[in-house]
C-alpha positions, 0 to 999 in steps of 0.5 A: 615386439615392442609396442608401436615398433611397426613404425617407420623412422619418420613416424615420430616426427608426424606425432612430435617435434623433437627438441634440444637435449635435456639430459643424459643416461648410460642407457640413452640420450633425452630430449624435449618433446612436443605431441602434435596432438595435444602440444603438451610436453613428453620426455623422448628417450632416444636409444642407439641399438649398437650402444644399448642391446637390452633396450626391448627389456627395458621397454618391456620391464618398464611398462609392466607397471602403472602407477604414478610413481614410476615412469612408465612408456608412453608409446615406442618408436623403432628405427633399424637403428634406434628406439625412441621412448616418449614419457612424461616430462618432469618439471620438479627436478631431480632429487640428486639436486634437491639433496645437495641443498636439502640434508640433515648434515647441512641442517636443512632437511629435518629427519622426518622429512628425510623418511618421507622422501625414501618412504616414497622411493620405497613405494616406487621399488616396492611396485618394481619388486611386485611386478616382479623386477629389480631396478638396479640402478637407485640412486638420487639422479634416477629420482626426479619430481613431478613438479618442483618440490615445496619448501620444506614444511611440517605438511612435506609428507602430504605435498610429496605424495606421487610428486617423486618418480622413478626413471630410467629402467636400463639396468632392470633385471627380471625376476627369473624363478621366483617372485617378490618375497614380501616378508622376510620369512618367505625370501630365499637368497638362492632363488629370487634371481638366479639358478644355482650354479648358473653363470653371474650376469652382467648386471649394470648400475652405478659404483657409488650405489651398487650392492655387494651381490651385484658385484659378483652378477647377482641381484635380487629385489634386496639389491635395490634396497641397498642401493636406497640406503646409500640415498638415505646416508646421503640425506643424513650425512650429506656425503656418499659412504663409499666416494673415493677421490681418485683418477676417474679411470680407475675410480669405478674399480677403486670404489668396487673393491672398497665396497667389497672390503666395507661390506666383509666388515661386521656392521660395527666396524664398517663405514656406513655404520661407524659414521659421525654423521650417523649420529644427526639421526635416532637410533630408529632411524639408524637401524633402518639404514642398517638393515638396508644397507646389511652385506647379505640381501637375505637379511635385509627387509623387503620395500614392504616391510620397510615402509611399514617399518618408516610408518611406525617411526613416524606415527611413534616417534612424531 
């Protein structure tokens, strides 16, 4: 049973007052809130039962953490219909928004800063991964800011720390065997999601973003670290690497099969790898963009061992 869920349908209109609609999801609809208590403001998640049926996994997932970088329920309200999830609100923005105007293609993000901003999306996921889920679903609009991001400076490491959160947890999948494989040398591609054999799951996400395992219904706490590759080829480049101009309705399959194709490339010949935008960034920094984005997840380091990779370039490179 979901925390609060006892609750009538009236019950959050005695705690909030719900006001215009401040963004949008595949998994829900968003809404400013107002506690009766305190007057501060919370985000409301307002999730229609019909529309979301993992809406208790969700919830569930997404509470088993609490850490400032993640956005973690509040309380839970449940309707026969509907399910409202208070958060924090977030003044700072999404990070989408931020990259657009902020990216080392543009010359306005310096690649130090561009480390320090997937080092703190590192530490997000890397606080899923241990509490045993995969997000599924990173990419730049499931970023936002605390509070908006300073100028960016020489002290921008400083200033981001806990200021970049990561939200929306609809497509978060549980662990169902094994744990979170910290080194490379425990993760074991056939166990840290699913039996062998079993049927592929239904796995959500975003086209642009989605790994090539997750295509195929298998997903992993690698999975996510792909997906964090394409953000840091955007902060490089100042483009996705898989975007294809095409009818909206077929796009999603359209950009399915050239994921597909990319990723059966050996990493010399493929896209992301071959890329003259790349060439902004040092080979340290290149090589880490690889690993994450390697078509086989046991080959790519985990969160862990990625930050510690990114704290090495800049305590040696900087």
């Amino acid at each position: 049973m979901l925390a609060n869920s006892n609750r009538h349908a009236e019950d959050i209109s005695k705690f909030y007052d719900m006001g215009d609609r401040i963004g949008h999801g595949t998994f829900g609809i968003c809404h400013r809130g107002i506690s009766k208590k305190d007057l501060n403001e919370y985000c409301i998640k307002q999730i229609k039962k019909g529309t979301q049926t993992q809406y208790k996994r969700e919830v569930v997932l997404a509470s088993r953490v609490d850490h400032p970088s993640i956005c973690s329920p509040k309380s839970v309200f449940e309707t026969q219909d509907e399910v409202f999830v208070v958060t924090d609100f977030y003044r700072g923005g999404e990070l989408f928004d931020f990259i657009a105007d902020h990216n080392m293609f543009l010359g306005t993000l310096s690649e130090f800063n561009a480390l320090c901003l997937a080092r703190e999306m590192l530490v997000a996921l890397e606080v899923c991964h241990k509490a045993e889920f995969a997000h599924l679903d990173v990419k730049p609009e499931n970023f936002v800011f605390r509070v908006p991001p300073a100028q960016v400076e020489d002290d921008f490491r400083n200033k981001l720390a806990g200021n970049l959160i990561l939200i929306d947890f609809g497509a978060a999948q549980p662990f169902r065997l094994k744990g979170y494989a910290s080194r490379s040398s425990q993760y074991d591609k056939d166990m840290d999601d699913y039996m062998p054999g079993e049927a592929a799951t239904i796995l959500g996400g975003t086209a642009s973003y989605v790994s090539p395992e997750v295509l195929h219904g298998r997903f992993s706490s690698r999975s996510d670290l792909w997906s964090l590759g394409v953000t840091l080829f955007i902060m490089i480049a100042g483009r996705r690497p898989f975007d294809i101009d095409s009818n909206p309705n077929i796009f999603e399959k359209e950009v399915k099969l050239k994921i597909t194709e990319e990723a059966a490339l050996p990493l010399g010949l493929s896209l992301y790898s071959t890329c003259e935008e790349l060439g902004l960034a040092k080979s340290s920094t290149i090589s880490l963009l690889l690993n994450m984005m390697h078509p086989e997840p046991n080959l790519r380091n985990s969160a862990t061992e990625l930050i510690e990779m990114i704290d090495d370039i800049l305590e040696n490179e900087y």
